[in-house]
N, C-alpha and C positions, 0 to 999 in steps of 0.2 A: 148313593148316599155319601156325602163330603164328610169326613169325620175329624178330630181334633189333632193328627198327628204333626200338622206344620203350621200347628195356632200361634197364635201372638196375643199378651194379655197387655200392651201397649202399643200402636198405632201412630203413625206422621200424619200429619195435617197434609189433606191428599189423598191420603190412600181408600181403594174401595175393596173392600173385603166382604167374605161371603160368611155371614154368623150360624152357624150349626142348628142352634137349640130356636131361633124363630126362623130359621129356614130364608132367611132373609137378605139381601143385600145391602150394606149399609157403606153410606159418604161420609167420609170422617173427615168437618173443616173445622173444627173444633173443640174445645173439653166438653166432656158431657157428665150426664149427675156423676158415674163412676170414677172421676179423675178426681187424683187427690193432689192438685194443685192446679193454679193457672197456666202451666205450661204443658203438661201430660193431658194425651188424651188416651184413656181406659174406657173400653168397650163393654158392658155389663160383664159378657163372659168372654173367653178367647173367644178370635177371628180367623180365617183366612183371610192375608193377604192375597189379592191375586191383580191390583190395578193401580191406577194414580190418575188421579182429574187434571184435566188439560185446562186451564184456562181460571178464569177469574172464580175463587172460594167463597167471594162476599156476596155471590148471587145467590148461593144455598142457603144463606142468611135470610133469606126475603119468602124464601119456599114453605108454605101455610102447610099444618095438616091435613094428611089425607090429598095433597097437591101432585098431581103427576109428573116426571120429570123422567128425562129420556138419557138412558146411556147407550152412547155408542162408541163402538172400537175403532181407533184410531191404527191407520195403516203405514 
């Protein structure tokens, strides 16, 4: 169980972090409803950081709900 003690309640464009409370992985390329401005991106609640997307962000742009998408670790 990953718990909140090296959370972050703000995020870089890039980063992939692991969300606690949906148990979840999330791709952060952009603001989402929680950001209180155009340039901050705010995560409903803190995150674990623990990554960074390699390569082009404006393709997660295109990525439909419910759409599968593959991360892998880069060596």
């Amino acid at each position: 169980d990953v718990g909140e003690e090296n959370s972050q309640e703000v995020v870089e464009k890039g980063d992939v972090a692991y969300w606690p409370p949906g148990r979840s992985i999330c791709l952060f390329f952009g603001p989402t409803p929680a950001s209180r401005g155009p340039d901050e991106i705010r995560p409903a609640s803190p995150v674990n950081v623990f990554g960074r997307i390699v390569g082009d962000l404006e393709r997660l742009k295109r990525v439909r709900d419910r759409e599968r998408v593959r991360v892998e670790k880069v060596v």
